[in-house]
C-alpha positions, 0 to 999 in steps of 0.5 A, spaced: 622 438 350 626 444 352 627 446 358 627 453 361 633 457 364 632 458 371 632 466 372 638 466 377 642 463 372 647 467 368 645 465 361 651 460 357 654 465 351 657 461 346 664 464 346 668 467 352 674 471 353 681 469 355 683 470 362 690 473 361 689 479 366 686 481 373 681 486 371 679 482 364 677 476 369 673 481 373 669 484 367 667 477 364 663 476 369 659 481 368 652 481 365 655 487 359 659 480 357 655 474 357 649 479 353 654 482 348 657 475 347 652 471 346 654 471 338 660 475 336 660 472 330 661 478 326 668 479 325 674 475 322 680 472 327 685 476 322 680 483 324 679 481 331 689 481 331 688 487 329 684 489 334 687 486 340 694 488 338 693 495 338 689 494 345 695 491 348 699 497 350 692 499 354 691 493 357 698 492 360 698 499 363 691 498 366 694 491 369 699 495 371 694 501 375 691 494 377 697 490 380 696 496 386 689 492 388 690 486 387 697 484 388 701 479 383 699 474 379 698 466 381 703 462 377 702 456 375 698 452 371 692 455 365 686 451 367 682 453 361 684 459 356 678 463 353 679 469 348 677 476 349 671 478 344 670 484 340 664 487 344 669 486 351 675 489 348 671 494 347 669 496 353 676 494 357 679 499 352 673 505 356 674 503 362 682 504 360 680 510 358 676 513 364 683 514 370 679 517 375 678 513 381 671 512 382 671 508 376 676 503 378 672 502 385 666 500 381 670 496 376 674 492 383 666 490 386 664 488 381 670 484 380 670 482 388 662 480 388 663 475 382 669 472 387 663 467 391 664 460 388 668 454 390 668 452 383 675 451 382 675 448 374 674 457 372 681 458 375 682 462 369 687 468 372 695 466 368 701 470 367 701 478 365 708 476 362 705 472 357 705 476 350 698 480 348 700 477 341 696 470 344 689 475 345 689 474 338 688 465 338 682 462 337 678 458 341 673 454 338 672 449 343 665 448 347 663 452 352 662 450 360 658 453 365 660 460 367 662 460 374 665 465 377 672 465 380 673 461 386 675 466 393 680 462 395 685 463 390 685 471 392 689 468 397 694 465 392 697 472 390 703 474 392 703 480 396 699 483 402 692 485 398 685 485 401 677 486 397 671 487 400 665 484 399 662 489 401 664 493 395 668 498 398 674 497 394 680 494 395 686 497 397 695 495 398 700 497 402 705 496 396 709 502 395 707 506 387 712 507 382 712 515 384 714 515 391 720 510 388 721 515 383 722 520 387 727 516 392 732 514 385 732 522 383 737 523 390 741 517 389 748 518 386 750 515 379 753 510 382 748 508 387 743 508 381 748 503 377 748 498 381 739 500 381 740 498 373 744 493 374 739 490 378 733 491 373 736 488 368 738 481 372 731 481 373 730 481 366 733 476 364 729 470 364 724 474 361 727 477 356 730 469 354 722 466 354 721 473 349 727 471 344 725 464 344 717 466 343 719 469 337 725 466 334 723 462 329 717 468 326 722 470 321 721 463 317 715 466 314 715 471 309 709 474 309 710 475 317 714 480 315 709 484 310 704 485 317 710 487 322 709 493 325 714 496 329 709 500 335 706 493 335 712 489 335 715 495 341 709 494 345 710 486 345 716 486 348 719 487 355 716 493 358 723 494 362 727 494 357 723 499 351 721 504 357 729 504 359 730 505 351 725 510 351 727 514 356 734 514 354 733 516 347 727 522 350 723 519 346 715 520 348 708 518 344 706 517 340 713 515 337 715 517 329 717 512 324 724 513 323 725 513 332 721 508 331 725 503 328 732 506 332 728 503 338 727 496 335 734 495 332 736 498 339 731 493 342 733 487 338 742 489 340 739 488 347 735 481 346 742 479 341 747 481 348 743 475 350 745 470 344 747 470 338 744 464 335 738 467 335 735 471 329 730 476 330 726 479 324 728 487 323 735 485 323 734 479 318 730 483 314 735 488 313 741 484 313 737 481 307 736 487 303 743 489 304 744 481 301 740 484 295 744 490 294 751 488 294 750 480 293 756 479 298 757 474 302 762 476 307 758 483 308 752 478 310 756 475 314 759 481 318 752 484 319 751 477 322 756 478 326 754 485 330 747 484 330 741 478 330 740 478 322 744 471 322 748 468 317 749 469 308 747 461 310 742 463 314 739 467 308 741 463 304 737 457 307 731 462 308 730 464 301 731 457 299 725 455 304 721 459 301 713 457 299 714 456 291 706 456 290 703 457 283 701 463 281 694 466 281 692 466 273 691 471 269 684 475 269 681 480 263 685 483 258 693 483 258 699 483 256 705 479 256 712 479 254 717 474 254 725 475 253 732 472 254 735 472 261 741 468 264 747 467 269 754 465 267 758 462 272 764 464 274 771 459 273 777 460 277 781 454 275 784 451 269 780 444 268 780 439 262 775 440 257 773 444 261 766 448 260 762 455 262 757 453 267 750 458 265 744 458 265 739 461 260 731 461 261 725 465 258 722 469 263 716 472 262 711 478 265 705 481 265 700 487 266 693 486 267 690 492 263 683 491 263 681 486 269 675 486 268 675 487 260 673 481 255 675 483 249 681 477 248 675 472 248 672 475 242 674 469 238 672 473 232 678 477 233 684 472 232 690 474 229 689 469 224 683 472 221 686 478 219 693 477 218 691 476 211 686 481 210 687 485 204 688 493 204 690 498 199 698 497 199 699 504 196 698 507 203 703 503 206 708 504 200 707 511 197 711 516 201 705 522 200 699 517 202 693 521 206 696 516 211 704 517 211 702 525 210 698 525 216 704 522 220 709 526 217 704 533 219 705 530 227 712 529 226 713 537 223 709 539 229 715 537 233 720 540 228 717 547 228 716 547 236 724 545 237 726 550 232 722 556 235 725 554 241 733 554 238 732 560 235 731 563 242 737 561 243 740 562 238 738 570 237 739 571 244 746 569 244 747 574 238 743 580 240 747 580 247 754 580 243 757 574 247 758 569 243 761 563 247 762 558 241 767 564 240 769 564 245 772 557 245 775 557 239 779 563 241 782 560 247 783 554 243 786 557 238 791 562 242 793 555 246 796 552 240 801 558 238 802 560 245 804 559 252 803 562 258 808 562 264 804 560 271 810 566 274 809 572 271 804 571 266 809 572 260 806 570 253 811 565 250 812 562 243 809 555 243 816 553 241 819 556 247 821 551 253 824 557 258 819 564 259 823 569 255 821 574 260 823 570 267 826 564 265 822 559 268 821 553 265 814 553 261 813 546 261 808 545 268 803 550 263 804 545 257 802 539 262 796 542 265 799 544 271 799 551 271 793 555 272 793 557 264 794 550 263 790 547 257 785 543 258 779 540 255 773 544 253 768 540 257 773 542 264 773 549 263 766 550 267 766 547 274 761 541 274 756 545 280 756 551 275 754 547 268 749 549 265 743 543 264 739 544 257 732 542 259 731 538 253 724 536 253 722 543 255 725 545 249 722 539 245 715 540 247 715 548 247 708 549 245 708 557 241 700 561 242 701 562 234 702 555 232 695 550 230 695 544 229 697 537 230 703 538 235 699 542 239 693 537 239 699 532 241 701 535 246 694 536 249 693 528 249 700 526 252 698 528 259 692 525 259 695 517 257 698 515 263 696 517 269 693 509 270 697 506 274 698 499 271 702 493 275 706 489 272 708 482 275 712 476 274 710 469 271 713 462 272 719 462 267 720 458 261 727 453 261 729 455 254 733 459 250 728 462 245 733 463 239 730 456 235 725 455 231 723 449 237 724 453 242 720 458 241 715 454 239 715 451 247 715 458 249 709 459 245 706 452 248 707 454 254 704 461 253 697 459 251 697 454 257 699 459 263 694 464 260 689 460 259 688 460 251 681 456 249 685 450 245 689 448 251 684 448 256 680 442 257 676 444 263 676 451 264 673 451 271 672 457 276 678 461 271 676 464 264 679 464 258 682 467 252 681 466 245 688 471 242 693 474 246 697 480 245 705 477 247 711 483 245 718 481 244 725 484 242 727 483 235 730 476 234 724 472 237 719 476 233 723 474 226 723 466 228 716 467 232 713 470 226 716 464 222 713 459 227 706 462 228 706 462 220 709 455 219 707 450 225 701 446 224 696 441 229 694 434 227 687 433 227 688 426 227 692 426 233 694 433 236 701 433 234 705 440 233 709 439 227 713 446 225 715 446 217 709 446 211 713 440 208 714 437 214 707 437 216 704 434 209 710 428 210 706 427 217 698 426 214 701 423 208 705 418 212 702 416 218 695 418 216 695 416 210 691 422 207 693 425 200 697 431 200 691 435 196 687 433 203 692 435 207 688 440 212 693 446 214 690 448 221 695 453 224 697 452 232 699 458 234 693 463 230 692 465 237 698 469 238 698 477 236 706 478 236 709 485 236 715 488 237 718 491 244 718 499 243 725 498 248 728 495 244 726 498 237 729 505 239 735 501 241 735 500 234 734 507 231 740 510 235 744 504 233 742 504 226 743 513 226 750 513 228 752 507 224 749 511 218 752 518 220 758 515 224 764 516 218 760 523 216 759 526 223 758 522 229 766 519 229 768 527 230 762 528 235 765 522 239 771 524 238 771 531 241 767 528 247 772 524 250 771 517 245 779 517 242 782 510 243 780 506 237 776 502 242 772 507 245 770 509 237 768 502 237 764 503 243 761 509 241 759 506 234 756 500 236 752 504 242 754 499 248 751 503 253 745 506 251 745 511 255 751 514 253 749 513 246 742 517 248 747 523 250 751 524 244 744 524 240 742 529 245 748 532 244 748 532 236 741 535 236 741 540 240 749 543 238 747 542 230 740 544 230 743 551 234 749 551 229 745 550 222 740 556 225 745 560 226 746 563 219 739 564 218 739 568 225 744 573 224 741 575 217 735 577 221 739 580 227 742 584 221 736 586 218 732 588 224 728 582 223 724 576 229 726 570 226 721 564 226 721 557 224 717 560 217 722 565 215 728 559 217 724 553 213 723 558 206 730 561 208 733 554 207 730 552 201 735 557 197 740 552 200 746 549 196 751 546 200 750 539 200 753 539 207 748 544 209 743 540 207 745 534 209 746 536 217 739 539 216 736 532 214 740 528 219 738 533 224 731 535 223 729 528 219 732 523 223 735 525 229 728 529 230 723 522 228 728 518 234 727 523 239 719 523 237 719 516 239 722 516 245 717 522 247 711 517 244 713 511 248 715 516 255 707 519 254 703 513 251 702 517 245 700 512 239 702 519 233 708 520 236 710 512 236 707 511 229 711 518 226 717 516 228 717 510 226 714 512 219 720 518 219 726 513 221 724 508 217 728 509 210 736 508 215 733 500 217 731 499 209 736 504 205 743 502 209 743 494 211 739 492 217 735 485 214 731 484 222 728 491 223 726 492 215 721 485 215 720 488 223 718 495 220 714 493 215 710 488 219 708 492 224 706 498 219 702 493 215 699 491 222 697 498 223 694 498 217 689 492 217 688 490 225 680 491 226 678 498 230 677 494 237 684 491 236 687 496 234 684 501 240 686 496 244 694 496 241 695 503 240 692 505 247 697 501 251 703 501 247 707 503 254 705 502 261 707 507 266 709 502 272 710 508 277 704 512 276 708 518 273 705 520 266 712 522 264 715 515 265 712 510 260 716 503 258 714 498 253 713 491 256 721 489 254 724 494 258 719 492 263 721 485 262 729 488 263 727 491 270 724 485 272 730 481 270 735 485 274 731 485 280 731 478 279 737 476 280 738 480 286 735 474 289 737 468 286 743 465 290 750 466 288 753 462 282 748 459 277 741 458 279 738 451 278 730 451 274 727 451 282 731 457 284 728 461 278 721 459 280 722 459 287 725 467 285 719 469 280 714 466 284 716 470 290 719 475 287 713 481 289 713 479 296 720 480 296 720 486 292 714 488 298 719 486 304 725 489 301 721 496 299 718 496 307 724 495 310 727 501 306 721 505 308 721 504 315 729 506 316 727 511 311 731 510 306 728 511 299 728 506 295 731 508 287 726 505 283 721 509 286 725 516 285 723 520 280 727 525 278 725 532 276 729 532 270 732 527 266 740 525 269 742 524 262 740 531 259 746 534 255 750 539 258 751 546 255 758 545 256 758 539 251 754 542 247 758 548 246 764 543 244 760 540 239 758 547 236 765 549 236 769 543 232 763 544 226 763 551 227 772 550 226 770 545 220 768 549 217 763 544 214 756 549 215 760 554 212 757 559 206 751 555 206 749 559 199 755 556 195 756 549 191 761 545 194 764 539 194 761 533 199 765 532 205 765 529 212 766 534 218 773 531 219 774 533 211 773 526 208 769 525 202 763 522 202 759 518 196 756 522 191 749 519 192 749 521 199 744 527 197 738 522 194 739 517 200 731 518 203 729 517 194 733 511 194 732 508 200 724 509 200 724 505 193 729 499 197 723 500 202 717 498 196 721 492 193 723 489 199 715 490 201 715 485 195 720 481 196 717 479 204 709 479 203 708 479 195 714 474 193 720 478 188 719 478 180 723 474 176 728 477 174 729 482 179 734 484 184 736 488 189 738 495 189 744 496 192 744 499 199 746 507 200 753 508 200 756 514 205 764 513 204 766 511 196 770 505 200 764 503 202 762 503 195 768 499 193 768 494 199 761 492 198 761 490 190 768 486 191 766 479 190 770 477 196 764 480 199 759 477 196 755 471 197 756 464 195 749 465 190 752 472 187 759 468 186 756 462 182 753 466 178 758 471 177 763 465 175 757 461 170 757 469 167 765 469 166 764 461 162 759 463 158 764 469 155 770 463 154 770 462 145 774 457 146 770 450 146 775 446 150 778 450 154 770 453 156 768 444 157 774 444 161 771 449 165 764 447 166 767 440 169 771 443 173 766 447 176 761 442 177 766 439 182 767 445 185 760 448 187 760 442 192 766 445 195 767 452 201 766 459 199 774 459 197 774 454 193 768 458 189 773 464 189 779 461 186 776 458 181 772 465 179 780 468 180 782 463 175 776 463 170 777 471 170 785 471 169 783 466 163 777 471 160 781 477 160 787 474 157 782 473 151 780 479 151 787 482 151 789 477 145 783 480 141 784 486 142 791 486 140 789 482 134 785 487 131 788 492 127 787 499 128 785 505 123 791 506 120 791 499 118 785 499 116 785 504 111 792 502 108 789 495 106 
């Protein structure tokens, strides 16, 4: 049976605070604390460190206040510690507040009257100095009667104190802070050093409890995503932050960057005690800087001068580093997997010697509907609908109702870019300033004369001396002159270059024009505004270049993101039927074979790649008859499309390899590429940056070269030029070069700068025009990848089922910043994933668990680096965006551009048949007109070839040629496969009429099919030499028809 609770007894709460200040012993004995304490159960421990850290600096300078009545504070052991609660601190902070004196008296009695027991077990009074962090521990233990602080123990504080039981107040003869202050304002320097001197001294003890408290905080990493730089200041000793803060005028509340000035200051102090010690905000930047420069003699110096330890420091702390799964995947996402590596380095010569690597598939993801289900409906699997039928003639018919709406956006885009040039164009022409002009008369009078730097003479270029001083011409031939030649793109300081803002002229919207462009321009800012965050996931330790390889990257895939097949039990966590999985072109080729070619046995769950190899499995080992063998497919799961990056990569490469004999060698030429190297680099489009530049450059400088005729026509007739007026203008065209540059330029150039602009702003017409637009270079030049590539995703477009396709078409790119401008795919997502990566990866080749520990730490390094950053206020560069682009072409380089066609003469009278040549004069294939019919009808035949199976009987057309060389090297059968060589060789037998010799042959050659392509070259050498002389002899044999009619 219960019992009732005396009246006169304070009631027991079920949780107390923790006496580690005077006046908090006081306040919980009142009856506020034991009412409001009862149940403090509202808030988490987590809330509650929050709550006590920002209430500390209040706290300490309310002891501080406090210390004048009551003296110090006992040391010596705590007999029982308690934790403060919500409701106390509450009230603590309004007592803090209030600093009139009044208050406080009433505070102090209520303090002195609770001072009535001998219950020495409530000793609860312990050391100030103890850091506030500690209000934030949590007691959980019962708790004992409460009973109020002995009287005795008044008497163990140091210092002379007194306290009324009456409720006076207390009161001390301890000197205030003030007076002190006003006696040190009259000391001399010196005096008041030796003052200094004595404060810090008395420090030092606590200073060194303080580093050793937290010396080993900087082991945690997610210590570092909570750290604050007041809380952090307010916890330190309060002698050496004021003395700081005085020094540095510092006055509250302090800014951020002074805030983080003050730490660093702090922390060079603390460190004057010992360098062995590390403390957290010069750890983390030592670490940043590490992740930046990847030096270990950096790191090292930088723990030399400050407590940010060693490059093993950092080293060991990365590799300690928690390596915990990460959290599955939830809703409907993508994911894209591609290639990443590290060789080592060698610095000595061994035997058999070999390159250490490592090569991994990393892969990341982005959740684009979290709380989507889309990829759990079953019934929308790749599989069922890979093979659905569709009408073919919208995919192969250049003027299908699909291909004309597509060809309608990319024209949108054509008429807004050349209104936009026209302007220009016109302007320079009505102002009477020419600078093309310009530039080609400077160049012109360089090459026939010299200028003399003394008395500006022109000279012959042939002359050495001045004809007119005699001083020496050559500092002028050499450039060290003031009219010394120089190149074209020098001519204008680099601060007064002009920027051309290409993507303001490409996306010029005119009042008078309706239509596709406009509405496209409308709906690409309205696509990314959705901020989506793409992370890293566990990387997969193989190269993905092999059919097996894949096959486990595919494996592991379906097991990370939970795909119905491979979960046995699906738990608290969902799962997928179909994943939408992006990759660059070589695991897309293999992978598209793996998902049609690799099976699972329902017999015994084997994944076997190879229709034949499968069938062998069930025949063997099951004994199943080959007619009942059931073809299960294992990867049915999986919706493989290209990666946008890498895929524009592609379209400029193939652009500049089409173009490259018949313009772009001469563009490159001009900007700088002029060694036989720097035109390879060129060619191949190494950086793609730079290659980006130079198709900027071409476009913009042709395009204004190729309307220029048409618009001095109109400045001659008085007349406004239009994009109309130019396009019916150019049908009267008759120059092949004319029409040659203008469908480069406005077809091809135009349909990659679509892309690029469609993939910036998620805009699904732009993407598909582009690609549609740019497709006849991969099938009318030699590009076997990206034509299966092409016509996959195009037949893809065609019959992916309405939700999917919504689905693909509305996240083709993600904006990882937020900025609506700045869509990527998730391959050069992947890209920046991988470079950041290897930023925190140990120096040398990385083993398997550094480049798991790496990936599943990767965002909270990424978090730490970025907050680092910040508090030095230090912007990091991935989160700058540029208001124009850094690679928008320069007017200078335009110019140049414009003035080497301009001086070819290749656009010259664009009204006259001329002879087709190359803008450096060479000539070009006569085909080369015809190439978009040619190449759209290899196009249709290569559609065939992959998705219907070639007719028998019928080969390939041959690729469009630019150059006649081309022409001559393609059909060599030095050139030729070992195929095309065996039958050119079994053609050239049968032509023998010699029964012998023809025997002799066939024997031989069945012998020699065994052998390499050279042995299959000789031999057709040797076949032909014979055929020849047969032919030779008849042809001499026959009579002629003079004979004939003499006989």
């Amino acid at each position: 049976m219960a019992t009732s609770e005396p009246d006169n007894v304070t009631p027991k709460p079920s949780k107390t605070c923790k006496g580690k200040f005077l006046p908090v012993c006081a306040f919980l004995k009142t009856d506020f604390h034991v009412q409001h304490c009862r149940d403090d159960n509202s808030e988490t421990p987590q809330q509650k460190f929050a709550l006590y850290r920002k209430l500390s600096s209040e706290i300490k300078r309310e002891i501080s206040r406090q210390e004048d009545i009551f003296g110090s504070v006992v040391s010596g052991p705590r007999k029982r510690e308690r934790k403060i609660c919500t409701n106390c601190v509450t009230e603590l902070q309004t007592l803090c507040n209030n600093r009139d004196k009044a208050a406080v008296g009433t505070f102090d009695h209520s303090y002195a009257s609770s001072c009535s027991t001998d219950d020495t077990d409530s000793d609860i009074i312990v050391d100030p100095e103890t850091s506030p962090a500690d209000l934030a521990d949590v007691y959980t233990g019962p708790l004992e009667t409460s009973t109020p602080v002995k009287r005795a123990k008044m008497s163990k504080l140091e210092g002379p104190s007194a306290c009324s039981s009456s409720g006076t107040g207390c009161s001390t003869s301890r000197p205030r802070a003030e007076d002190i202050i006003g006696q040190l304002k009259e000391l001399p320097l010196y005096e008041l050093g030796k003052v200094a001197r004595y404060l810090g001294e008395s420090q030092v003890k606590r200073v060194r409890e303080d580093i050793v408290s937290m010396a080993n905080e900087y082991q945690d990493l997610d210590f570092f995503t909570q750290l604050d730089s007041g809380m952090w200041v307010d916890d330190r000793n309060p002698v050496v932050t004021n003395f700081i803060k005085g020094i540095a005028g510092q006055s509250e509340p302090i800014k951020s960057k002074e805030a983080y000035s003050l730490v660093r200051a702090v922390e060079q102090i603390y460190s004057t005690q010992t360098l062995r010690h590390v403390l957290p905000w010069s750890f983390a930047e030592n670490v940043v800087m590490n992740s930046v420069v990847s030096s270990k003699l950096a790191a090292n110096i930088n723990g030399l001068s400050s407590p940010g330890g060693s490059y093993m420091t950092i080293r060991r702390w990365l590799e300690n580093q928690a390596c915990n799964p990460l959290p599955a995947p939830v809703g409907d996402c993508v994911c894209a997997f591609d290639n990443d590596q590290v060789i080592g380095k060698t610095y000595h010569v061994r035997a058999n010697q070999k390159q250490k690597s490592s090569v991994i598939t990393s892969v990341c993801m982005a959740e684009l509907d979290p709380s989507g289900s889309l990829q759990k409906q079953g019934q929308l699997k790749p599989s069922l609908w890979s093979q659905n039928n569709f009408e073919t003639s919208e995919m192969l018919d250049y003027d299908s109702e699909h291909h004309t709406a597509l060809s309608n956006v990319h024209y949108g885009e054509v008429y807004d870019c050349l209104n936009a040039h026209l302007t220009v164009v016109h302007g320079q022409l009505t102002s009477g300033s020419d600078e093309v002009d310009t530039i080609l008369a400077q160049q012109q009078f360089q090459r026939e004369w010299k200028v003399c730097s003394a008395c500006q003479h022109h000279n012959p270029r042939s002359k050495r001396l001045c004809q007119n001083c005699k001083v020496p011409l050559s500092s002028a031939a050499q450039g060290e002159g003031p009219n010394a030649q120089q190149p074209i793109a020098a001519k204008r300081p680099r601060e007064t270059v002009e920027e051309v803002s290409f993507d303001d002229a490409q996306q010029c919207l005119l009042e008078s024009h309706k239509g596709e462009s406009e509405s496209t321009s409308s709906e690409m800012k309205q696509t990314n505004d959705v901020h989506v965050h793409v992370k890293p996931r566990d990387p997969i330790f193989v190269n993905p270049n092999s059919f097996e390889s894949v096959k486990k990257v595919f494996l592991d895939l379906g097991r990370d993101f939970r795909i119905q097949k491979y979960v046995t039990d699906p738990g608290e966590f969902e799962v997928r039927d179909w994943l939408l999985v992006v990759c660059d072109g070589i695991p897309y080729t293999i992978g598209q074979k793996v998902i049609a070619d690799t099976f699972r046995c329902i017999t015994c769950e084997a994944v076997i790649y190879g229709k034949s190899s499968f069938t062998d499995h069930c025949v063997t080992l099951h004994n199943i008859e080959e007619e009942s063998v059931q073809y299960v497919q294992e990867f049915d799961w999986v919706h493989l499309r290209i990666g946008f990056g890498h895929y524009e990569m592609n379209m400029l490469r193939s652009f500049f390899e089409m173009n490259w004999e018949a313009m772009i060698k001469d563009l490159s030429y001009t900007l700088g590429f002029r060694t036989e190297n720097a035109q390879k680099y060129a060619k191949k489009g190494s950086d793609h940056h730079k290659s980006w530049e130079l198709l900027c450059i071409f476009y913009e400088g042709s395009l204004q070269e190729l309307v220029r005729p048409y618009v001095m026509m109109c400045v001659e007739k008085g007349e406004e030029p239009t994009p109309e007026g130019y396009l019916n203008w150019s049908k009267d065209v008759k120059s092949p070069n004319y029409q040659f540059m203008q469908e480069q330029t406005l077809t091809y150039a135009q349909s990659i700068l679509n892309f690029r602009k469609g993939v910036r702003y998620n805009s699904k017409d732009l993407i598909m025009a582009g690609k549609f637009k740019h497709s006849p270079i991969f099938h009318g030049r030699n590009h076997p990848k990206y034509q299966l590539i092409e016509l996959t995703e195009a037949r893809n477009d065609l019959i992916m089922p309405a939700p999917v396709k919504d689905f693909v078409h509305g996240h083709q790119s993600i904006s990882a910043s937020g900025h609506p401008g700045r869509g990527e795919d998730m391959d050069f997502q992947l890209e920046n994933l991988n470079k950041r990566s290897k930023a925190w990866t140990p120096t040398g080749v990385p083993t398997e668990k550094d480049w798991l520990r790496t990936f599943r730490n990767l965002e909270k390094l990424d978090m730490m680096r970025a907050d680092t950053l910040r508090r030095m206020g230090c912007e990091d560069p991935k989160n700058v965006t540029s208001t124009s682009s850094s690679h928008t072409p320069k007017k200078a380089e335009i110019l140049a551009w414009r003035a080497a066609l301009r001086e070819s003469n290749f656009l010259q009278n664009p009204m006259e048949d001329c002879v087709m040549k190359s803008v450096s004069g060479e000539p070009l294939d006569e085909q080369l007109p015809n190439f978009t019919h040619i190449a759209w009808s290899r196009r249709r035949y290569l559609y065939t070839v992959f998705f219907q199976g070639a007719a028998t009987g019928t080969s390939i057309p041959d690729p469009i040629f630019v150059v006649p060389e081309e022409r001559t090297s393609y059909h060599d059968i030095r050139n030729q496969t070992k195929e095309v060589i065996s039958s050119k060789v079994s053609e050239l037998i049968s032509q023998v009429t010699d029964e012998e010799v023809k025997r002799d042959f066939t024997e031989e050659w069945a012998s020699v099919q065994k052998k390499r392509k050279e042995h299959y070259l000789l031999f057709h050498d040797k076949v032909w030499e014979v055929v020849d002389n047969l032919n030779t002899a008849l042809v001499l044999d026959e009579p002629d028809a003079a004979d004939q009619n003499e006989l």
